[in-house]
Backbone as a printed PyTorch tensor [residue, N CA C, xyz], in Angstrom:
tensor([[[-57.8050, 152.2950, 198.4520],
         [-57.1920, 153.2020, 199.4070],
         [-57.6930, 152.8810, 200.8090]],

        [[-57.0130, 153.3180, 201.6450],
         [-57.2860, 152.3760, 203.0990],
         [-57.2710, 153.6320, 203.9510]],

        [[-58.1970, 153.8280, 205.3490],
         [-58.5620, 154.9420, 206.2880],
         [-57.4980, 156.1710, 206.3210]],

        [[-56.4120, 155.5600, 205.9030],
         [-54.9080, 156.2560, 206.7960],
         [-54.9290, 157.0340, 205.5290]],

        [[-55.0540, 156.4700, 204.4390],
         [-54.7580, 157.5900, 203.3400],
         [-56.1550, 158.4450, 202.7490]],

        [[-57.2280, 158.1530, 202.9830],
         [-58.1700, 159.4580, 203.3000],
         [-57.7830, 160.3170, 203.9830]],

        [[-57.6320, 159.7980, 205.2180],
         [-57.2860, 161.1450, 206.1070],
         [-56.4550, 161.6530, 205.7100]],

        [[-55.3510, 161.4700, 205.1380],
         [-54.1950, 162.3200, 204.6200],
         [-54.6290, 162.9770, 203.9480]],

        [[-55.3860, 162.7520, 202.6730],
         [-55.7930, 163.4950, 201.6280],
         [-56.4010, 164.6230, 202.1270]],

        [[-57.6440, 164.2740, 202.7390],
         [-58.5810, 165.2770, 203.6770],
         [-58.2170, 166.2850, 204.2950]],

        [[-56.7310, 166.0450, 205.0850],
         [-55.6880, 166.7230, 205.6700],
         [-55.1400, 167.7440, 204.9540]],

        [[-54.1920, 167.3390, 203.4490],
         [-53.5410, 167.8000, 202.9500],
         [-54.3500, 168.9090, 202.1390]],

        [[-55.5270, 168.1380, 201.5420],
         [-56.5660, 169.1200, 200.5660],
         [-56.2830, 170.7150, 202.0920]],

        [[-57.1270, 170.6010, 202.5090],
         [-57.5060, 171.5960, 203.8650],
         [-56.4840, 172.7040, 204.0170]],

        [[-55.4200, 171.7580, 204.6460],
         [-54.0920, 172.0440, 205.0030],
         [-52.4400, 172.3330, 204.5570]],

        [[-52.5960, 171.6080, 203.0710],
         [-51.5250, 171.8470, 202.3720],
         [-51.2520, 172.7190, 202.0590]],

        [[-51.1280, 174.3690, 202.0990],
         [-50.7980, 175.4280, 201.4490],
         [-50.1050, 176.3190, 202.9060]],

        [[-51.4180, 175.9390, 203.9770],
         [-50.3960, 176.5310, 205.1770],
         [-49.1650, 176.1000, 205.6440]],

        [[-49.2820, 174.5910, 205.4120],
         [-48.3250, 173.6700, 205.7180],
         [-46.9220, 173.7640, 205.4660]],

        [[-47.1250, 175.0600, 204.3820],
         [-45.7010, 175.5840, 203.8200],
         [-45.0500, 176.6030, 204.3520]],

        [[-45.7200, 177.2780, 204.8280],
         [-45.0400, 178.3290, 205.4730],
         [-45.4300, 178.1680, 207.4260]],

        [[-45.8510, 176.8580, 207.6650],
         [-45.8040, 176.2830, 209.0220],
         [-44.6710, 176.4220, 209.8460]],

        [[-44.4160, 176.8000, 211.2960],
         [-43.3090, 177.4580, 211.7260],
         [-42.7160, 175.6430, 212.5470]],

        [[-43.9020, 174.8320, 212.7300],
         [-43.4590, 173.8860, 213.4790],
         [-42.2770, 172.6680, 212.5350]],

        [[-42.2180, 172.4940, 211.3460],
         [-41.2770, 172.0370, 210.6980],
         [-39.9060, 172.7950, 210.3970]],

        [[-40.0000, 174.1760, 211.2380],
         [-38.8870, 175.1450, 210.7900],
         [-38.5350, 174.7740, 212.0460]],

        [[-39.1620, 175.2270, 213.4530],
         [-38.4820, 174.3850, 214.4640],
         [-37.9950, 173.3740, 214.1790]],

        [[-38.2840, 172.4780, 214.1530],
         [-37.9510, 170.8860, 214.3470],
         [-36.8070, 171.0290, 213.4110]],

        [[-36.4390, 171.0090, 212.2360],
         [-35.2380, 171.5710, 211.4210],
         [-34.2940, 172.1190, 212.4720]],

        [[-34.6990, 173.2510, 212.7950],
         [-33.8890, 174.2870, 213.6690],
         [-33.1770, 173.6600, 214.8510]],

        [[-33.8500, 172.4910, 215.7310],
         [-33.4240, 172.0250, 216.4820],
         [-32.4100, 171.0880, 216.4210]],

        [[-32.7700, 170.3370, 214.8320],
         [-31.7970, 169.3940, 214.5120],
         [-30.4750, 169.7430, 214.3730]],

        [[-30.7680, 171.2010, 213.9880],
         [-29.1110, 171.6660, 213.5100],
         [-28.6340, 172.3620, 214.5380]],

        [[-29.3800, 172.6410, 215.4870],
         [-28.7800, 172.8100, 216.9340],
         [-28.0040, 171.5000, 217.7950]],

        [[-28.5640, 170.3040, 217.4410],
         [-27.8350, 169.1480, 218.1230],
         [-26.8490, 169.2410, 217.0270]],

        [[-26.4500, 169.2380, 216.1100],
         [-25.1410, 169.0920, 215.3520],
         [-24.6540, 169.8870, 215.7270]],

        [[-24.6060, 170.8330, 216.1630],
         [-23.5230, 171.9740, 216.2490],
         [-23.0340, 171.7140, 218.0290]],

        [[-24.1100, 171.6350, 218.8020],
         [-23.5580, 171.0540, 219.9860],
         [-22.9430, 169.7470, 220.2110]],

        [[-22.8410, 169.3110, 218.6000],
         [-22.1380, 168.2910, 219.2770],
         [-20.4860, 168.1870, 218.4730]],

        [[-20.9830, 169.6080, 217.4440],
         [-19.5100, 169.6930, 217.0770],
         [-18.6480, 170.4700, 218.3230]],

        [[-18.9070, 171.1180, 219.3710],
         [-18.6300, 171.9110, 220.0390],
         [-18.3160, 170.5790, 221.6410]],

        [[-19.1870, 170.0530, 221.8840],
         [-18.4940, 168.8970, 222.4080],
         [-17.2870, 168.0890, 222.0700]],

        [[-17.5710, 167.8720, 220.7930],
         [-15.9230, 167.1410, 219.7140],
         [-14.9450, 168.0350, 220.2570]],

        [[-15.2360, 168.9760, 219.7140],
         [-14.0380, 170.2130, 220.0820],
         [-13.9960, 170.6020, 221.2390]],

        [[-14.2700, 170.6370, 222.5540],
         [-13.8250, 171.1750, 223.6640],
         [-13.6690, 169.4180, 224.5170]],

        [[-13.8110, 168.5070, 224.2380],
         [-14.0070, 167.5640, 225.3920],
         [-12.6430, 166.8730, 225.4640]],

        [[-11.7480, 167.3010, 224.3680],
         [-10.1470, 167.1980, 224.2860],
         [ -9.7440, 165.7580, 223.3110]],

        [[-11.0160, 165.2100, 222.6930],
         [-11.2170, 164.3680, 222.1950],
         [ -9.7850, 163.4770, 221.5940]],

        [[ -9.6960, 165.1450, 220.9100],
         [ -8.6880, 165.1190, 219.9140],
         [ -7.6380, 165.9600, 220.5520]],

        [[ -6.6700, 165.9140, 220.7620],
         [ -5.8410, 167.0540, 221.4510],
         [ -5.4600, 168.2100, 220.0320]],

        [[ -4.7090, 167.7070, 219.0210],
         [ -4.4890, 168.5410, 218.0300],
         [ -5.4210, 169.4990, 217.5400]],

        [[ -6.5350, 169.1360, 217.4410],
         [ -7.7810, 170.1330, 217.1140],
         [ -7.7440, 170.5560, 217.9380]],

        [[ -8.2970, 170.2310, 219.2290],
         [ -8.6630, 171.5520, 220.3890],
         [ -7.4900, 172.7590, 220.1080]],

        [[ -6.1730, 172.1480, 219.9790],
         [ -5.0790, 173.0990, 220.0250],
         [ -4.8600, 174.0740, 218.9730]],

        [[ -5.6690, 174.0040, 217.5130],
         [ -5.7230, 174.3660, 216.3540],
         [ -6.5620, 175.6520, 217.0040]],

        [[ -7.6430, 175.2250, 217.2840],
         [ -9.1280, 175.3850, 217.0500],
         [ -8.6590, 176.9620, 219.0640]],

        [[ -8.1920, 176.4120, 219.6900],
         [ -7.6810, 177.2520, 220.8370],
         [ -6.8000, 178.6780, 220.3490]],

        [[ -6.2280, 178.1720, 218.5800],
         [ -5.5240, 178.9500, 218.4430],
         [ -5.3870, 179.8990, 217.4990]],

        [[ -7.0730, 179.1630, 216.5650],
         [ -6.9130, 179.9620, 215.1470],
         [ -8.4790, 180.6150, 215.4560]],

        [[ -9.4800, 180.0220, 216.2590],
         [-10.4460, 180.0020, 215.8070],
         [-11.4770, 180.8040, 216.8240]],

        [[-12.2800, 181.5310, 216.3870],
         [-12.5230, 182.9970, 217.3130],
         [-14.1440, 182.5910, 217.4430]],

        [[-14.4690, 182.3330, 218.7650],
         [-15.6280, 181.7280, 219.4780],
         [-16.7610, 182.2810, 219.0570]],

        [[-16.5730, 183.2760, 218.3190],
         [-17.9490, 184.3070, 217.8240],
         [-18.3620, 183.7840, 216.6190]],

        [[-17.2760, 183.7850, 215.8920],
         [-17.3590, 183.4160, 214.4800],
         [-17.8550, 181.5440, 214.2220]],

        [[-17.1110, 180.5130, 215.4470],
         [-17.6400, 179.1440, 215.8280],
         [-19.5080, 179.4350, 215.7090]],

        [[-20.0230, 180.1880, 216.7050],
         [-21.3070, 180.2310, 217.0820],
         [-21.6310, 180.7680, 216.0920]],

        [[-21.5820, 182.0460, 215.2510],
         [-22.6090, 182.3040, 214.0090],
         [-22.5390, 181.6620, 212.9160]],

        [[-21.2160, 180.3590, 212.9160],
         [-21.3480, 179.5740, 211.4510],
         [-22.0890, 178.1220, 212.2630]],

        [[-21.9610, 178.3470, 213.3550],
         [-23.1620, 176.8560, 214.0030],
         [-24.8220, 177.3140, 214.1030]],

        [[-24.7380, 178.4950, 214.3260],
         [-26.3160, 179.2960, 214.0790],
         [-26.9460, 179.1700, 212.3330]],

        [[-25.3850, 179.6460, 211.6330],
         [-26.2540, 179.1270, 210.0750],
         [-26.1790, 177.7600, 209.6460]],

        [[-25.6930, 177.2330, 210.1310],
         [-25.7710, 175.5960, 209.6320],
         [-27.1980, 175.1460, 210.4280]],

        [[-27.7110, 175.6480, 211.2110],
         [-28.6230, 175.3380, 212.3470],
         [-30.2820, 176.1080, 211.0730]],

        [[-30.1510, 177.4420, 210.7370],
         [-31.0700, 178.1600, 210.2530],
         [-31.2630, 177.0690, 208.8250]],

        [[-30.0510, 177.1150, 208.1270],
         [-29.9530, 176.0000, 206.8580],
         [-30.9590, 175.0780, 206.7970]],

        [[-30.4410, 174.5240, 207.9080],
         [-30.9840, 172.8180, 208.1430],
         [-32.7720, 172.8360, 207.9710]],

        [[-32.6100, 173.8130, 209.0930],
         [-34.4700, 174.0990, 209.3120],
         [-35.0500, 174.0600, 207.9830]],

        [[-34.3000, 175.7770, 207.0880],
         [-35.3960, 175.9710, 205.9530],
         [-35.4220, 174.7210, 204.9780]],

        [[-34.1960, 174.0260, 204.8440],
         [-34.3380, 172.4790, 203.8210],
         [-35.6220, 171.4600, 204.5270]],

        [[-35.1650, 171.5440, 205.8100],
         [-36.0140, 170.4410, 206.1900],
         [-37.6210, 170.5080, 206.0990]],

        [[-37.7710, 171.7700, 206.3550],
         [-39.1650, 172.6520, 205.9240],
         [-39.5240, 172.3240, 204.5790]],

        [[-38.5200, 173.1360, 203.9480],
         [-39.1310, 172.4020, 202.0750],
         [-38.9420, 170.7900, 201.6370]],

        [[-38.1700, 169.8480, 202.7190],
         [-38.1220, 168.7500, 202.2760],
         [-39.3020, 167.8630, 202.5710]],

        [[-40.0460, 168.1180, 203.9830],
         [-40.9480, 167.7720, 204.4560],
         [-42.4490, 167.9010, 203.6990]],

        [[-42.6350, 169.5600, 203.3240],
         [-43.5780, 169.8280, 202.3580],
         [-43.3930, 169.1490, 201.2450]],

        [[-42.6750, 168.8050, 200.3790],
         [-42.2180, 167.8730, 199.3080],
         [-42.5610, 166.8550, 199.0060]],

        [[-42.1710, 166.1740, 200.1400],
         [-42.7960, 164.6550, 200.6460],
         [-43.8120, 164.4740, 200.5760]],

        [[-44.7870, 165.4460, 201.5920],
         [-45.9980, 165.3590, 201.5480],
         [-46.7820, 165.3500, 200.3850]],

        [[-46.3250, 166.6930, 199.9730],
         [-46.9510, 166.9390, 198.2940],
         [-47.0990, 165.8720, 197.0410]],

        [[-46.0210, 164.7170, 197.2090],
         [-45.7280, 164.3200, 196.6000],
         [-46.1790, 162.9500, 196.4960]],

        [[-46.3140, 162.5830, 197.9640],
         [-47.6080, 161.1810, 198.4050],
         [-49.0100, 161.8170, 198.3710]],

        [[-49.4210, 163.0820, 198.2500],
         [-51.0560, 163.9480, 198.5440],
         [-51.2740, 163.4870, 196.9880]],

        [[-50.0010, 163.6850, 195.8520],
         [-50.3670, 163.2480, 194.5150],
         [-50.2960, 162.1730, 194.0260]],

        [[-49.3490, 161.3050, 194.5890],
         [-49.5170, 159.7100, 194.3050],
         [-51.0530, 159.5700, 194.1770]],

        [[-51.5700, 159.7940, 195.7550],
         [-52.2660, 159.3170, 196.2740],
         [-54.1250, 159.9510, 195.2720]],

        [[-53.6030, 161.0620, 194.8730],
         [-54.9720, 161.6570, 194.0150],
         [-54.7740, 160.6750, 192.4390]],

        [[-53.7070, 160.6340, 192.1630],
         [-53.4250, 159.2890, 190.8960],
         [-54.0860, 158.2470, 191.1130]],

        [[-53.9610, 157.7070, 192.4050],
         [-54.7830, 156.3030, 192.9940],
         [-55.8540, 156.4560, 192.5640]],

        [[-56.4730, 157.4430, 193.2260],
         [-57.6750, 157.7450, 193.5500],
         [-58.4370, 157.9960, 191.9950]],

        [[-57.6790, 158.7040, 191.3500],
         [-58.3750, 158.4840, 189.8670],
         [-58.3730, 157.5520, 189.1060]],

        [[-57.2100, 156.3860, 189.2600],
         [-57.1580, 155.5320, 188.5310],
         [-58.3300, 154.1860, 189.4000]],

        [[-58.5890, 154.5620, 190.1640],
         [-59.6530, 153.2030, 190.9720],
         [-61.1840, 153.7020, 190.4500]],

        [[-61.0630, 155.2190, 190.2760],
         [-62.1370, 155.5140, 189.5990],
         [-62.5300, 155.4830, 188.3210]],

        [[-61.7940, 155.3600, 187.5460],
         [-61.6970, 155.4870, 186.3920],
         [-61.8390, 153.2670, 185.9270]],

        [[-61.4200, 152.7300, 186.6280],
         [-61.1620, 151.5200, 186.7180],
         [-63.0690, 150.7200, 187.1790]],

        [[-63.5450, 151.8040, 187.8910],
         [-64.5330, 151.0660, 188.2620],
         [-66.0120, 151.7580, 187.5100]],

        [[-65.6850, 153.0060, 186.5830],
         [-66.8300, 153.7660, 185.7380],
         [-66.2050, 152.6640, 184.6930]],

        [[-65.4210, 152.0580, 184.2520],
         [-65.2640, 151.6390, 183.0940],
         [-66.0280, 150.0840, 182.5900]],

        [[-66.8700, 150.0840, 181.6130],
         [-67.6890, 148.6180, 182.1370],
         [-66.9500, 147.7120, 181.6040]],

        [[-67.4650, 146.3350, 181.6320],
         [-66.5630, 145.0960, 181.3540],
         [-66.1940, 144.7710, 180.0000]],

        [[-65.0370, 144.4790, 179.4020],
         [-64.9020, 144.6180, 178.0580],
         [-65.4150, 143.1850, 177.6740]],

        [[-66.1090, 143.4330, 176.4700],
         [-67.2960, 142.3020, 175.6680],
         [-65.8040, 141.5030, 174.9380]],

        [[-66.2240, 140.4330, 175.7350],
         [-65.3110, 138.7480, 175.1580],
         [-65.4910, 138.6990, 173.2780]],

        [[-64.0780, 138.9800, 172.4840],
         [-64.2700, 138.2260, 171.4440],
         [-64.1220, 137.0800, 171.1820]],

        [[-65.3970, 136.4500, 170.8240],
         [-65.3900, 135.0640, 170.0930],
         [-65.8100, 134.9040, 168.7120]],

        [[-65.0510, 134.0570, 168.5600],
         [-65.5090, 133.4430, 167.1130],
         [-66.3320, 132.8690, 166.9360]],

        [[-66.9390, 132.5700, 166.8250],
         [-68.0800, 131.9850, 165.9330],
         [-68.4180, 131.1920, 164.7100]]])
């Protein structure tokens, strides 16, 4: 195992349980699904398309646009939140597998050569 993945471990042991209910991966989520939605809202107003704008001018009620771009936005966050913790969790255990199997590899002594005789 090499510096970068101690520290992780060290990290994760410590830190992994807050890490789940951490607000800064709910941002960062949150933001992502804020650029999608501004940029569905660019698509749609920049005349891109003329037929949509004209659909969308005529069926589609600006309140209801913004609270289904607010939940696609909230969505995004809480997945990305549990996808992130996941990840982590999931290299924190690779990485304790390593760690037992190098140990287990180096308590074990050298196996005695059969020869014949």
């Amino acid at each position: 195992m090499n510096q970068e993945d101690r520290k992780f471990m060290e990290y994760w042991e410590a830190c992994g349980e807050s890490e789940k209910n951490s607000p800064k991966p709910l941002l960062m989520g949150f933001s992502s699904g804020l650029v999608f939605g501004v940029a569905t809202l660019v698509s749609l107003f920049s005349g891109w398309d003329k037929r949509a704008g004209m659909v969308a001018n005529s069926r589609l009620n600006m309140g209801l646009l913004l609270l289904i771009i607010l939940a696609v936005a909230v969505f995004i966050a809480y997945f990305y939140r549990i996808y992130r913790w996941e990840r982590n969790e999931e290299h924190y255990q690779s990485l304790l597998a390593k760690k037992k199997r190098e140990n287990k590899d180096t308590m074990q002594p050298p196996a005695a050569e059969n020869g014949l005789t």
